[in-house]
mmCIF entry with sequence, helices, sheets and N, C-alpha, C, O atoms, coordinates in Angstrom:
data_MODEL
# 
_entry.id   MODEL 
# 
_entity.id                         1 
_entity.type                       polymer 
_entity.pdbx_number_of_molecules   1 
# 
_entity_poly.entity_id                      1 
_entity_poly.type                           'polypeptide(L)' 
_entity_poly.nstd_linkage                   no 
_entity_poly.nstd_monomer                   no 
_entity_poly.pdbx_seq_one_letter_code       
;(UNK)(UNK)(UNK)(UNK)(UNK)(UNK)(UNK)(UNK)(UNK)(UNK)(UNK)(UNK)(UNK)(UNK)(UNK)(UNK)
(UNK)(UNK)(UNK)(UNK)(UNK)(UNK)(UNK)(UNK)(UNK)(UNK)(UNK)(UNK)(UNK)(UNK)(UNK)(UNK)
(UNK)(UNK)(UNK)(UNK)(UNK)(UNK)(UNK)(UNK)(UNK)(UNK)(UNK)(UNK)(UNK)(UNK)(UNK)(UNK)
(UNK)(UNK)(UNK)(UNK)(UNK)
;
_entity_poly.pdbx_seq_one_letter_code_can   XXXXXXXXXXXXXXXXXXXXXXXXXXXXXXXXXXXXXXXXXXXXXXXXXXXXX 
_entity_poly.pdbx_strand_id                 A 
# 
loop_
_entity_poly_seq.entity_id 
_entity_poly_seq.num 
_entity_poly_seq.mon_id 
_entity_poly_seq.hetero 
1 1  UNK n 
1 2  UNK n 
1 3  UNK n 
1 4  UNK n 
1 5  UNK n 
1 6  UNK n 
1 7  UNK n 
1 8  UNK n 
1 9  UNK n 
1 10 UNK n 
1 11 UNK n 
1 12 UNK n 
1 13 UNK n 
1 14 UNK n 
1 15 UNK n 
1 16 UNK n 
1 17 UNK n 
1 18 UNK n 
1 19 UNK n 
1 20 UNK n 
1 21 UNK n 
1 22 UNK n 
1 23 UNK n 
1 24 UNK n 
1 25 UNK n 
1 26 UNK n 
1 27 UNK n 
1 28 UNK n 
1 29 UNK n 
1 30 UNK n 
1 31 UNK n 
1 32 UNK n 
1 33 UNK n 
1 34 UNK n 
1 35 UNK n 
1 36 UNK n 
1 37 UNK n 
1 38 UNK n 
1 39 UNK n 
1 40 UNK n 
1 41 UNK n 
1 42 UNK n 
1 43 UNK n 
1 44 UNK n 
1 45 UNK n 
1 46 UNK n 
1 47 UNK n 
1 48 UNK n 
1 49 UNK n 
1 50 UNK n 
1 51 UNK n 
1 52 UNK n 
1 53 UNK n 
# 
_struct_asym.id          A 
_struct_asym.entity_id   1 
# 
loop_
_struct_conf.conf_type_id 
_struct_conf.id 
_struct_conf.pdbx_PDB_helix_id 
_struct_conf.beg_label_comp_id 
_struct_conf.beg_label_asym_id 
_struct_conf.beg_label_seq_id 
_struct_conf.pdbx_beg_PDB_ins_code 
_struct_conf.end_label_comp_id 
_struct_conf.end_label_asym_id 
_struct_conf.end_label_seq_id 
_struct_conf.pdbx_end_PDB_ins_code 
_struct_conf.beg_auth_comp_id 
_struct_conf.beg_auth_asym_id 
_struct_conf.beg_auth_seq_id 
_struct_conf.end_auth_comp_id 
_struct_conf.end_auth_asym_id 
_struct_conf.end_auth_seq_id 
_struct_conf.pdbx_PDB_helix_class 
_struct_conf.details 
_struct_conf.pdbx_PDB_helix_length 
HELX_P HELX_P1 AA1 UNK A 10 ? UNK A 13 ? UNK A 10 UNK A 13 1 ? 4 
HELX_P HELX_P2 AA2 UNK A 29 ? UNK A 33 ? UNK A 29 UNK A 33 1 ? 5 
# 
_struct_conf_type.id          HELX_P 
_struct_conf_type.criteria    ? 
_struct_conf_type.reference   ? 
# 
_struct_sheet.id               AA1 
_struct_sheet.type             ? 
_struct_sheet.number_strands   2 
_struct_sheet.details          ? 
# 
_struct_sheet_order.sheet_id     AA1 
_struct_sheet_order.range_id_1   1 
_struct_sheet_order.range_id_2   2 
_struct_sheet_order.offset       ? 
_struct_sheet_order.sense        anti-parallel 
# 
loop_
_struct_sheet_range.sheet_id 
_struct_sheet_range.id 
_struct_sheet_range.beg_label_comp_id 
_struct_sheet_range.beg_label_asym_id 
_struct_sheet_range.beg_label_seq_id 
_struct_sheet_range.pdbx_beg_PDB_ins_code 
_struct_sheet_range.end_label_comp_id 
_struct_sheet_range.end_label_asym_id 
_struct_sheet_range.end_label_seq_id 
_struct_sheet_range.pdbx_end_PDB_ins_code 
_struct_sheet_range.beg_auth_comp_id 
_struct_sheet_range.beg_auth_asym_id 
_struct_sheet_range.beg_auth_seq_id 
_struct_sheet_range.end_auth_comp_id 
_struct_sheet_range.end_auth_asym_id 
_struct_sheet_range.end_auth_seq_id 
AA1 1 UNK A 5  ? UNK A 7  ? UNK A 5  UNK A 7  
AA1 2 UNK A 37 ? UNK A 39 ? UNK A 37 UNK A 39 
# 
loop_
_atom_site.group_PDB 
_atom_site.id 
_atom_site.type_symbol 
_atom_site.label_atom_id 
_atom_site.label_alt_id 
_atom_site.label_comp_id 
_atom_site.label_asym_id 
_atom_site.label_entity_id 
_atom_site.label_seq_id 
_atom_site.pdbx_PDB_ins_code 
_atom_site.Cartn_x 
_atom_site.Cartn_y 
_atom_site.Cartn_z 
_atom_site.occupancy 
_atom_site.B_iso_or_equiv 
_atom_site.pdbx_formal_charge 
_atom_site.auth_seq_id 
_atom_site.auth_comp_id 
_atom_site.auth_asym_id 
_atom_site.auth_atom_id 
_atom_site.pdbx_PDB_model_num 
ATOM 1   N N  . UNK A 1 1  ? 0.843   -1.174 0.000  1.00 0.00 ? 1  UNK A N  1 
ATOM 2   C CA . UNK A 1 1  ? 0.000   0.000  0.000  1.00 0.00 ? 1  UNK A CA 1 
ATOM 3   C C  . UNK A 1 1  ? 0.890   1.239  0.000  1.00 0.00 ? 1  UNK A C  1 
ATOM 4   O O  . UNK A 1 1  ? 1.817   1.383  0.797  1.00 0.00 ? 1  UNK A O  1 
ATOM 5   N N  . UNK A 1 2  ? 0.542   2.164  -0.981 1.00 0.00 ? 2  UNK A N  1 
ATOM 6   C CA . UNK A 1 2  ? 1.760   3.156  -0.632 1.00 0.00 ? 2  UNK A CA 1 
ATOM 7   C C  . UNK A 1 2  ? 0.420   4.728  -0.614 1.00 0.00 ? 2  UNK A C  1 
ATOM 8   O O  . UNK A 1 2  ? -0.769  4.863  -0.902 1.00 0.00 ? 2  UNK A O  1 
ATOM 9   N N  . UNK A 1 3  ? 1.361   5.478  -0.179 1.00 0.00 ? 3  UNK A N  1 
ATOM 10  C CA . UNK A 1 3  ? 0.147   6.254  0.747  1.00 0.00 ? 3  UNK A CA 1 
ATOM 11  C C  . UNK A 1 3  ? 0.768   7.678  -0.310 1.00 0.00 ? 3  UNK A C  1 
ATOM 12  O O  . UNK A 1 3  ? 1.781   7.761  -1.006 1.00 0.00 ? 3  UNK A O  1 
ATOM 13  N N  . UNK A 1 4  ? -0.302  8.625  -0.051 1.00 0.00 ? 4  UNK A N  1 
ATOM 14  C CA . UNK A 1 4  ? 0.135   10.066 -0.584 1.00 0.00 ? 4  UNK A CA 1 
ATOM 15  C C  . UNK A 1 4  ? 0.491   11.179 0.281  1.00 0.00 ? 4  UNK A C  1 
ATOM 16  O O  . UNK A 1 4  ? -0.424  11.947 0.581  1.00 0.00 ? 4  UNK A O  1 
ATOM 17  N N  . UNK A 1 5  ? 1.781   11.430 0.786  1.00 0.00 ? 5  UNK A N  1 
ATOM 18  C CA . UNK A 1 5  ? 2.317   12.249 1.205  1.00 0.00 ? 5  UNK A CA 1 
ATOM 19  C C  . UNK A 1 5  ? 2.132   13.708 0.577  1.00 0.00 ? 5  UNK A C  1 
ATOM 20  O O  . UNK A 1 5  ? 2.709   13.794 -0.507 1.00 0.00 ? 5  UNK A O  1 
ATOM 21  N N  . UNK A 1 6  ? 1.579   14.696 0.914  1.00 0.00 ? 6  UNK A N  1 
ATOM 22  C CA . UNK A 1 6  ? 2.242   15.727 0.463  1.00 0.00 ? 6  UNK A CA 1 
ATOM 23  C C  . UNK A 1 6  ? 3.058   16.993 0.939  1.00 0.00 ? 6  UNK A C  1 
ATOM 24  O O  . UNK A 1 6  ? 3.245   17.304 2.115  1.00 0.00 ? 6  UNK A O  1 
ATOM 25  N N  . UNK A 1 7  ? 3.443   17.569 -0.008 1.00 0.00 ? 7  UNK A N  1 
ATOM 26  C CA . UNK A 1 7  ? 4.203   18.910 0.412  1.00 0.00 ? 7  UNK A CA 1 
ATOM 27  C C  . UNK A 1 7  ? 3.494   19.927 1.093  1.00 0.00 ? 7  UNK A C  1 
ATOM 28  O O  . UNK A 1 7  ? 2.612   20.428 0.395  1.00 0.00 ? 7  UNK A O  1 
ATOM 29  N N  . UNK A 1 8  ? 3.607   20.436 2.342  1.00 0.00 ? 8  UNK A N  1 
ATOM 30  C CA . UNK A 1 8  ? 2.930   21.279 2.747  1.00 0.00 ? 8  UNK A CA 1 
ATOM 31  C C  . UNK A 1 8  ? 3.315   22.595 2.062  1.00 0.00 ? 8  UNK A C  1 
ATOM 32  O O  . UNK A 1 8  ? 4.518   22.853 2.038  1.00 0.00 ? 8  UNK A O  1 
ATOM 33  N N  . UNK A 1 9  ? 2.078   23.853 1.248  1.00 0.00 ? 9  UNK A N  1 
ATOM 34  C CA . UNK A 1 9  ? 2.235   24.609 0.796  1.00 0.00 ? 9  UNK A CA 1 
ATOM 35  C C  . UNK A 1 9  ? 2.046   25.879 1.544  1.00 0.00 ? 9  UNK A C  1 
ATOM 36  O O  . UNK A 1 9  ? 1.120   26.667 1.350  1.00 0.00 ? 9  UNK A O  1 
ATOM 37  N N  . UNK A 1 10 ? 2.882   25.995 2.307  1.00 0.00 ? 10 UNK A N  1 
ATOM 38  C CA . UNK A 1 10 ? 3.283   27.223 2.947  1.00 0.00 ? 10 UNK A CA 1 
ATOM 39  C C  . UNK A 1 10 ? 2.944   28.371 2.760  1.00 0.00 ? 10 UNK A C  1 
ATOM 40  O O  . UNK A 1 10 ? 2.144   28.951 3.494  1.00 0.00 ? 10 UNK A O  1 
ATOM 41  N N  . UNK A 1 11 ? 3.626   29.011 1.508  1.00 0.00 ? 11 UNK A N  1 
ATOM 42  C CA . UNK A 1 11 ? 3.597   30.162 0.837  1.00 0.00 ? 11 UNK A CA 1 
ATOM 43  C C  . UNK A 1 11 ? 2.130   30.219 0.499  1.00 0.00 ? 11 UNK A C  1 
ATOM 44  O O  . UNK A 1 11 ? 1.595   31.300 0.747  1.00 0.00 ? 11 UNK A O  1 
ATOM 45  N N  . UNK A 1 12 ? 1.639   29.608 0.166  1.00 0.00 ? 12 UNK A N  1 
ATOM 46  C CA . UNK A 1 12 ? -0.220  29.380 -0.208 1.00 0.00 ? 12 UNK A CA 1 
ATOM 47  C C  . UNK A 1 12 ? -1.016  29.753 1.296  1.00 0.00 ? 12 UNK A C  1 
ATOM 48  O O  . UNK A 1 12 ? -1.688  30.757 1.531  1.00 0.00 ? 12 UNK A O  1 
ATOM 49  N N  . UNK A 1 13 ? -0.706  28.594 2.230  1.00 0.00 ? 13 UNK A N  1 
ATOM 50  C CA . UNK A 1 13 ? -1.625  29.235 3.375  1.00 0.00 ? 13 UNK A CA 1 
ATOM 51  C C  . UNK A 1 13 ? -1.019  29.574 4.629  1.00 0.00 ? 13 UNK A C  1 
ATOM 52  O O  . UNK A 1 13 ? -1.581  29.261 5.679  1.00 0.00 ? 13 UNK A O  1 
ATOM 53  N N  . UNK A 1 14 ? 0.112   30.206 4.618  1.00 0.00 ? 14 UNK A N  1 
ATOM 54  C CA . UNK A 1 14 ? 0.228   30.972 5.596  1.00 0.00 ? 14 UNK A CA 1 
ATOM 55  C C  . UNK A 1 14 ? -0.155  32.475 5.839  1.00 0.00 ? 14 UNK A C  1 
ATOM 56  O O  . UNK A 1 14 ? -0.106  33.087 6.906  1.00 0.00 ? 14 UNK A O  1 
ATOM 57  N N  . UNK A 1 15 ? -0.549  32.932 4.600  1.00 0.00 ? 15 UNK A N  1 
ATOM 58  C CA . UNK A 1 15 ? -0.615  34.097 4.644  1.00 0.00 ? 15 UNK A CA 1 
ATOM 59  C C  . UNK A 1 15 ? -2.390  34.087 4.602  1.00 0.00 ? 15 UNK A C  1 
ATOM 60  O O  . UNK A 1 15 ? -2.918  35.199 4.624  1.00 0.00 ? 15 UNK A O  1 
ATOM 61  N N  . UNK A 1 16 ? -3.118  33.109 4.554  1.00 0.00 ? 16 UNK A N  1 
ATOM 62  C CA . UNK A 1 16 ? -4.736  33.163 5.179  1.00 0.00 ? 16 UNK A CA 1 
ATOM 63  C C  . UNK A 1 16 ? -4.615  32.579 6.821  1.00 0.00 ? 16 UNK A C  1 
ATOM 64  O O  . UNK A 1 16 ? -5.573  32.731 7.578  1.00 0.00 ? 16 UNK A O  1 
ATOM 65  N N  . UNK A 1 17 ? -3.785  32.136 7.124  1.00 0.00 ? 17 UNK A N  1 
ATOM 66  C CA . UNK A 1 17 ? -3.683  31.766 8.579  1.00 0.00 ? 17 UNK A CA 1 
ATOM 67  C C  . UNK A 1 17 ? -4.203  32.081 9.634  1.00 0.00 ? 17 UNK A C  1 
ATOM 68  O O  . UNK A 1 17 ? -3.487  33.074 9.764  1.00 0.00 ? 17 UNK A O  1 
ATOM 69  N N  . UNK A 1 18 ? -5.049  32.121 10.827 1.00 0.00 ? 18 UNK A N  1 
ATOM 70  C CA . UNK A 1 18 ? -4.919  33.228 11.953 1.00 0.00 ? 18 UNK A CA 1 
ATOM 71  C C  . UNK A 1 18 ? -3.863  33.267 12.667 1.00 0.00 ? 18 UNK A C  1 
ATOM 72  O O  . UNK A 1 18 ? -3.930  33.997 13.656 1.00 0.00 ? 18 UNK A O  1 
ATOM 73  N N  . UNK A 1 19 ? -2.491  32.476 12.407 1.00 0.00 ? 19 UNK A N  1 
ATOM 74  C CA . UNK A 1 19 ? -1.486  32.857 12.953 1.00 0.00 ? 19 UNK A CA 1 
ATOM 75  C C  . UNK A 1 19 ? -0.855  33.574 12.811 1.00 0.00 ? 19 UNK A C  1 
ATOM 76  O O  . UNK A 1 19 ? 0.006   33.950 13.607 1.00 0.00 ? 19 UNK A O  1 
ATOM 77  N N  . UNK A 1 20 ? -1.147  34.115 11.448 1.00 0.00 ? 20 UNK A N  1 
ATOM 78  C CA . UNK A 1 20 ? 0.361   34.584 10.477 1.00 0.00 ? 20 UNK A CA 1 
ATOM 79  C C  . UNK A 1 20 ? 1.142   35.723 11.318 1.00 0.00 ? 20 UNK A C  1 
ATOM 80  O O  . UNK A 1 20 ? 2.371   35.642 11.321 1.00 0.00 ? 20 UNK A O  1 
ATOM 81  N N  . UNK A 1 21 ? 0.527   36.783 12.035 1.00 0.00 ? 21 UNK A N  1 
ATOM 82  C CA . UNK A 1 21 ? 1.198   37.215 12.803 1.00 0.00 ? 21 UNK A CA 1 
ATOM 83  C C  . UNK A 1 21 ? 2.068   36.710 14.035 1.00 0.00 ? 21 UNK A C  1 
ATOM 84  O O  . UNK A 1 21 ? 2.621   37.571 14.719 1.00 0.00 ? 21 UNK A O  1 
ATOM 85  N N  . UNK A 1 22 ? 2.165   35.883 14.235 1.00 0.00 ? 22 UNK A N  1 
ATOM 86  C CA . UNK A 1 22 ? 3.057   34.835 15.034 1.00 0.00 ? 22 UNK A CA 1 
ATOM 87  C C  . UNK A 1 22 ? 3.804   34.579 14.397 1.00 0.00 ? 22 UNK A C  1 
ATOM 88  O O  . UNK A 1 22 ? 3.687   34.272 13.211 1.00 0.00 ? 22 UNK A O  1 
ATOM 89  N N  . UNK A 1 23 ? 5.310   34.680 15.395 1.00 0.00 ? 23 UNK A N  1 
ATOM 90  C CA . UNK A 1 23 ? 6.914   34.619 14.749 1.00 0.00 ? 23 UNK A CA 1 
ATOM 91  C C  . UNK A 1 23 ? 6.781   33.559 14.565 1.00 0.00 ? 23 UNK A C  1 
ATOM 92  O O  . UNK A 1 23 ? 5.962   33.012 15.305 1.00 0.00 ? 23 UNK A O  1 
ATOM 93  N N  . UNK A 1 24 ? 7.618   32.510 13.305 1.00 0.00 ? 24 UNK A N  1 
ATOM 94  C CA . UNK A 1 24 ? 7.679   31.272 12.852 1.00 0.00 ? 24 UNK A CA 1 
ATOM 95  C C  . UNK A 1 24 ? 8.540   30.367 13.883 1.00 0.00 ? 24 UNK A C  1 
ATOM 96  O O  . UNK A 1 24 ? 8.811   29.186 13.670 1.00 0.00 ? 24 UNK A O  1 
ATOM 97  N N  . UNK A 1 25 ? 8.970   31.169 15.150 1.00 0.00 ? 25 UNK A N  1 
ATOM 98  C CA . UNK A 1 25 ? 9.420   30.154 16.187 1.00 0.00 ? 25 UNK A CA 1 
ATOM 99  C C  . UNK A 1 25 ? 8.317   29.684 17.383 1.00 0.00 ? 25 UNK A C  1 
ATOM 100 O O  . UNK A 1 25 ? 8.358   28.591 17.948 1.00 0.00 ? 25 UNK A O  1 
ATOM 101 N N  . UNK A 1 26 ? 7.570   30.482 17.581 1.00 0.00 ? 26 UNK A N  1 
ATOM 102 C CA . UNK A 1 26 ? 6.330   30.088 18.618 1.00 0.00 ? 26 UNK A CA 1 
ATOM 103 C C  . UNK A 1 26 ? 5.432   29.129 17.827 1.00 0.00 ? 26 UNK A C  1 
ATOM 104 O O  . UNK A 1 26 ? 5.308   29.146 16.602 1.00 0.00 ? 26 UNK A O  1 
ATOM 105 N N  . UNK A 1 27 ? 4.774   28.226 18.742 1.00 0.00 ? 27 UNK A N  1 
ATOM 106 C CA . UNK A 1 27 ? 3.927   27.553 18.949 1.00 0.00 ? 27 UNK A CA 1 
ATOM 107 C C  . UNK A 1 27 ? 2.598   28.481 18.298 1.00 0.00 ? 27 UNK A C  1 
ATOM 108 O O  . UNK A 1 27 ? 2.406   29.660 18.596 1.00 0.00 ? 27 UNK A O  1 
ATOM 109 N N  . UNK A 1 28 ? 1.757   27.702 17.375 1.00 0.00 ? 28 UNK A N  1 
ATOM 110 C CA . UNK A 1 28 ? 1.478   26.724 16.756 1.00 0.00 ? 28 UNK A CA 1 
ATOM 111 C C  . UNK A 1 28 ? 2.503   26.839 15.527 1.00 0.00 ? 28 UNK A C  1 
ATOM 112 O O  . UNK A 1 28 ? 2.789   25.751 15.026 1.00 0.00 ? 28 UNK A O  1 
ATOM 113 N N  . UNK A 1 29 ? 3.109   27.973 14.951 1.00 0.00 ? 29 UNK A N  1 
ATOM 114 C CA . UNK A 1 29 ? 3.863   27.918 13.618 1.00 0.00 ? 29 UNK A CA 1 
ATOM 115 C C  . UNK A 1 29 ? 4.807   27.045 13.686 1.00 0.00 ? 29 UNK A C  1 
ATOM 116 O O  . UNK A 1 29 ? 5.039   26.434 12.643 1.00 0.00 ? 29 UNK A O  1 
ATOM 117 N N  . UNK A 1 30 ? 5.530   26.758 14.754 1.00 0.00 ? 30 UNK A N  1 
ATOM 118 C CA . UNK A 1 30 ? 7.052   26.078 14.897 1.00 0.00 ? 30 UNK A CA 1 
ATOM 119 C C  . UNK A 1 30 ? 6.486   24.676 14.669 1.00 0.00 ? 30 UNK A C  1 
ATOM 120 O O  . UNK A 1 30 ? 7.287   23.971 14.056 1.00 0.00 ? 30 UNK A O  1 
ATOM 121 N N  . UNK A 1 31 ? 5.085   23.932 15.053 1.00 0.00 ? 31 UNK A N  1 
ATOM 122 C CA . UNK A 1 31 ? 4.619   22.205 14.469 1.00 0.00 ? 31 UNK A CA 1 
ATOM 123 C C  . UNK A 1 31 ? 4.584   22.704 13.364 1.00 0.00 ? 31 UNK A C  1 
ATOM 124 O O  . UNK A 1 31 ? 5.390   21.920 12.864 1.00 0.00 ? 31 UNK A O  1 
ATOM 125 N N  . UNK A 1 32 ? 4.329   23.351 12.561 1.00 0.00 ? 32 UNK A N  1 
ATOM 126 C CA . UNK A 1 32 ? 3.976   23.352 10.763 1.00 0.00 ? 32 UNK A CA 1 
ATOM 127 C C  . UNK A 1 32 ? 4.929   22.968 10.758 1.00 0.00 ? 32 UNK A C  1 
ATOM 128 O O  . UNK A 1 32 ? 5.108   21.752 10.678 1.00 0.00 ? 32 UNK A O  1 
ATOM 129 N N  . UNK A 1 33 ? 5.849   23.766 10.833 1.00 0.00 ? 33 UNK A N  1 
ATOM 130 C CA . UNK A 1 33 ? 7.121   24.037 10.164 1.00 0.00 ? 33 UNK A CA 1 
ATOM 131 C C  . UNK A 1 33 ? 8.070   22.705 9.823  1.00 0.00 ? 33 UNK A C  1 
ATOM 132 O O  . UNK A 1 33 ? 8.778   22.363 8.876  1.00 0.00 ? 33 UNK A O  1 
ATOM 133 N N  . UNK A 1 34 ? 7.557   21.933 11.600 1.00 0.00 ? 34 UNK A N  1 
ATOM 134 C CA . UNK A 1 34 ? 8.369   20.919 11.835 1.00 0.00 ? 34 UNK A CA 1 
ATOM 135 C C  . UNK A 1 34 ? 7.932   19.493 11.052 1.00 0.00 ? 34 UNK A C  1 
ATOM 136 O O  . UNK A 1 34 ? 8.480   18.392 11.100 1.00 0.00 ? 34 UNK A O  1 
ATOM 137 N N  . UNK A 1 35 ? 6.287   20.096 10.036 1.00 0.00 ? 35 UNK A N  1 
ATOM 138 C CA . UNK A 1 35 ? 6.289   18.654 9.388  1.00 0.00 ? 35 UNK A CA 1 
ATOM 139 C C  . UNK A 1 35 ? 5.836   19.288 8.507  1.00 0.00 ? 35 UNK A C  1 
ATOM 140 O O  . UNK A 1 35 ? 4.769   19.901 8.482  1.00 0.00 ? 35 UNK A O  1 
ATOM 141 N N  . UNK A 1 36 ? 7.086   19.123 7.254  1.00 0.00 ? 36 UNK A N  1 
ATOM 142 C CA . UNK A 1 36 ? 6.378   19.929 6.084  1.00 0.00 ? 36 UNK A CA 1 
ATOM 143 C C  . UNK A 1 36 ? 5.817   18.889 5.139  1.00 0.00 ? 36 UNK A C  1 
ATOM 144 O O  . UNK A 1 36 ? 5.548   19.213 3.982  1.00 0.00 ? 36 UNK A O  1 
ATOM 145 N N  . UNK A 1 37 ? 5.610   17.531 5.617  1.00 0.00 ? 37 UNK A N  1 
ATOM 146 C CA . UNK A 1 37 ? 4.478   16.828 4.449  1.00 0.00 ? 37 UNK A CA 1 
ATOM 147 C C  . UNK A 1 37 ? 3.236   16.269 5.453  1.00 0.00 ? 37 UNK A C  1 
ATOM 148 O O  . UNK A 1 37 ? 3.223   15.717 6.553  1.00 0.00 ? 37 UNK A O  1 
ATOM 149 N N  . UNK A 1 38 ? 2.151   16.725 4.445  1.00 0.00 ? 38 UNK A N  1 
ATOM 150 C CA . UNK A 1 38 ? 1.058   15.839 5.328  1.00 0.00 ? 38 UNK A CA 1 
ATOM 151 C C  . UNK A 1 38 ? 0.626   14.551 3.974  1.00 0.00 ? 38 UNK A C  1 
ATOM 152 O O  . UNK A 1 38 ? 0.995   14.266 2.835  1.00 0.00 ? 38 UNK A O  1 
ATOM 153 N N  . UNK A 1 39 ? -0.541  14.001 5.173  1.00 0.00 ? 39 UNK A N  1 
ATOM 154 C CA . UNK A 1 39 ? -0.853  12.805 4.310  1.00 0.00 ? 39 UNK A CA 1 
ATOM 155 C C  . UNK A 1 39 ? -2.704  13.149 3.287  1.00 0.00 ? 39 UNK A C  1 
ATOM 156 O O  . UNK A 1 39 ? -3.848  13.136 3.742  1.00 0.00 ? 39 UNK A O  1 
ATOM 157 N N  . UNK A 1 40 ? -2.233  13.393 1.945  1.00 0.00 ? 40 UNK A N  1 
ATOM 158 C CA . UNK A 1 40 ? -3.461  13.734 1.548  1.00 0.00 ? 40 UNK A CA 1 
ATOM 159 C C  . UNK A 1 40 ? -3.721  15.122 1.395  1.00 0.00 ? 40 UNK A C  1 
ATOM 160 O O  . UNK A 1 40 ? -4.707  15.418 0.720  1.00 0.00 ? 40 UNK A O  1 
ATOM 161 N N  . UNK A 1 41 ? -2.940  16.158 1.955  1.00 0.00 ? 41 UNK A N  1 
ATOM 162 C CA . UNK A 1 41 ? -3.333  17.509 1.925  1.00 0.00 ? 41 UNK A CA 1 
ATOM 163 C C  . UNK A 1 41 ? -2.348  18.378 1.358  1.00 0.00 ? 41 UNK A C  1 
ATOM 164 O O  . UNK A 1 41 ? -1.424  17.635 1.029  1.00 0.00 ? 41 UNK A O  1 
ATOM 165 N N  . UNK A 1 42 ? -2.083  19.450 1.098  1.00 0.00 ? 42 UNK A N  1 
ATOM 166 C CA . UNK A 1 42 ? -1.341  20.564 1.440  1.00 0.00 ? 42 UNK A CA 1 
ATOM 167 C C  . UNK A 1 42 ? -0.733  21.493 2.456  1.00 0.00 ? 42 UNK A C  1 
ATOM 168 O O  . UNK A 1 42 ? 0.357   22.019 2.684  1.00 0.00 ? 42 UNK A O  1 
ATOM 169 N N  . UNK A 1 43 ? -2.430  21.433 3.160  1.00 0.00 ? 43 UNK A N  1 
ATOM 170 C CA . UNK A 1 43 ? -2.370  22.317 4.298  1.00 0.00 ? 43 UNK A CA 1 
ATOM 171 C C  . UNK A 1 43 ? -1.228  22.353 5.586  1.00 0.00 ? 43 UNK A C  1 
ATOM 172 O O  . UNK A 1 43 ? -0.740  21.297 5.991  1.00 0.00 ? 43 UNK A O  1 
ATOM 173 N N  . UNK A 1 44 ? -0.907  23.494 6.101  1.00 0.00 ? 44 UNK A N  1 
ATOM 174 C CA . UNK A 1 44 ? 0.185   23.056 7.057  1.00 0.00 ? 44 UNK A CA 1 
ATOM 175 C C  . UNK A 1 44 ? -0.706  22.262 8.192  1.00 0.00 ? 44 UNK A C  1 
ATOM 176 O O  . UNK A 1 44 ? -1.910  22.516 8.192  1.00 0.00 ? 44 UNK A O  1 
ATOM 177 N N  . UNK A 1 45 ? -0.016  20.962 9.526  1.00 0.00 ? 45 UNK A N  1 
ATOM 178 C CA . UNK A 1 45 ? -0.665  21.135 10.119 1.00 0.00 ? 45 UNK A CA 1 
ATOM 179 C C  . UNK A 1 45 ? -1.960  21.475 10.833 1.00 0.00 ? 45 UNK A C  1 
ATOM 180 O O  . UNK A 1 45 ? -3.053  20.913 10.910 1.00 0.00 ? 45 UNK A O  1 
ATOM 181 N N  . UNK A 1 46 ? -1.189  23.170 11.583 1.00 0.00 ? 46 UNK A N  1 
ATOM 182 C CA . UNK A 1 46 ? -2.285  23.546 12.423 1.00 0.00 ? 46 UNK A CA 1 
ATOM 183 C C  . UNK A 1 46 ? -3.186  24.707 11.513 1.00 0.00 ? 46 UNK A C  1 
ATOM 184 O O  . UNK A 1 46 ? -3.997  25.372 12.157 1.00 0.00 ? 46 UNK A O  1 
ATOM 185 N N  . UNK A 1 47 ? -3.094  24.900 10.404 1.00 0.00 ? 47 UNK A N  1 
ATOM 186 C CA . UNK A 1 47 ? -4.071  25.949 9.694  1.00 0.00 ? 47 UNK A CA 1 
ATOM 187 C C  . UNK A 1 47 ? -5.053  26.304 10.114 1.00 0.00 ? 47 UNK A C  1 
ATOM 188 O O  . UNK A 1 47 ? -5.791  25.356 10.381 1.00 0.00 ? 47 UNK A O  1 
ATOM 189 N N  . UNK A 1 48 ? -5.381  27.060 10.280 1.00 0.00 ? 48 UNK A N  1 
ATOM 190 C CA . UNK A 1 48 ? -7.340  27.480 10.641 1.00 0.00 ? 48 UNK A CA 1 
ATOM 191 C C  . UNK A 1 48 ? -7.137  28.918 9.938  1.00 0.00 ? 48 UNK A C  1 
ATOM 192 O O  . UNK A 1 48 ? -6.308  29.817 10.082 1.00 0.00 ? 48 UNK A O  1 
ATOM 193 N N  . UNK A 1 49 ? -8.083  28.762 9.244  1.00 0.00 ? 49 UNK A N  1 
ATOM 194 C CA . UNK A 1 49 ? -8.237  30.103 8.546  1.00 0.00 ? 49 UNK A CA 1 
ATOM 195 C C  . UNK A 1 49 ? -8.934  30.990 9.355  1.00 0.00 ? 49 UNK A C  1 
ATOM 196 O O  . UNK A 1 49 ? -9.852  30.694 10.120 1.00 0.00 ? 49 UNK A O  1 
ATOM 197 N N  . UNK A 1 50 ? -8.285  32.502 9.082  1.00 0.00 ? 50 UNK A N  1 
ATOM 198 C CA . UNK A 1 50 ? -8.678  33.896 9.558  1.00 0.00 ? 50 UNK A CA 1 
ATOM 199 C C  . UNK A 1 50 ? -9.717  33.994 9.584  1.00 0.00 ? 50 UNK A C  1 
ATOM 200 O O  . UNK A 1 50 ? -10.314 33.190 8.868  1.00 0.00 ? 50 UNK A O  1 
ATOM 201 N N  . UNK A 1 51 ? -10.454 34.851 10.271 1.00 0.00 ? 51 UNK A N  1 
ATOM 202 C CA . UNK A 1 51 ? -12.496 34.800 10.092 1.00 0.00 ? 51 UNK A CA 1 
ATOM 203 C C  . UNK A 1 51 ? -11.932 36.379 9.686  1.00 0.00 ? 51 UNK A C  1 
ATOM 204 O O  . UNK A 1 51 ? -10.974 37.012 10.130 1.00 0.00 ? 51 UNK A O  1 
ATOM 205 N N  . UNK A 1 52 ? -13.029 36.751 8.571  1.00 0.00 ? 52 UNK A N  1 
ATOM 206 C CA . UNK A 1 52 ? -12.882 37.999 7.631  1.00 0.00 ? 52 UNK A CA 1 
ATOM 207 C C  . UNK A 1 52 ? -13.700 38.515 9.203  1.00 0.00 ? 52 UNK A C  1 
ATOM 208 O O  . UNK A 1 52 ? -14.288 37.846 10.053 1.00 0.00 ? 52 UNK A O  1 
ATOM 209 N N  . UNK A 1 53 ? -13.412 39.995 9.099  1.00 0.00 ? 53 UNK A N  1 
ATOM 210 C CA . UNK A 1 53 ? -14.420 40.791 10.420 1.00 0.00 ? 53 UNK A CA 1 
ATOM 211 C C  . UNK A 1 53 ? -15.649 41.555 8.992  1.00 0.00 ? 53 UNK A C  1 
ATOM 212 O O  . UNK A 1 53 ? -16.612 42.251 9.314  1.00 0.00 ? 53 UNK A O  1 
# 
């Protein structure tokens, strides 16, 4: 069985993030960072998108 890894696309959703203002060494950015393939996705990790106000 071989599985689909992918590249987490960073440049794509970090900048919809609600983290993005968080330095790329604090917690939650520093787990993305630390696994840049997921299984099946793109997404980093901990993503949650920004809520528009």
């Amino acid at each position: 069985m071989e599985y689909e890894y992918k590249e987490a696309d960073f440049f794509k959703y970090c900048n919809l993030c609600k983290y993005k203002d968080k330095k790329d060494v604090e917690d939650p950015c520093n787990d993305c960072l630390a696994e840049p393939c997921n299984l099946h996705s793109r997404k980093p990790v901990n993503f949650e998108e920004k809520k528009e106000r």
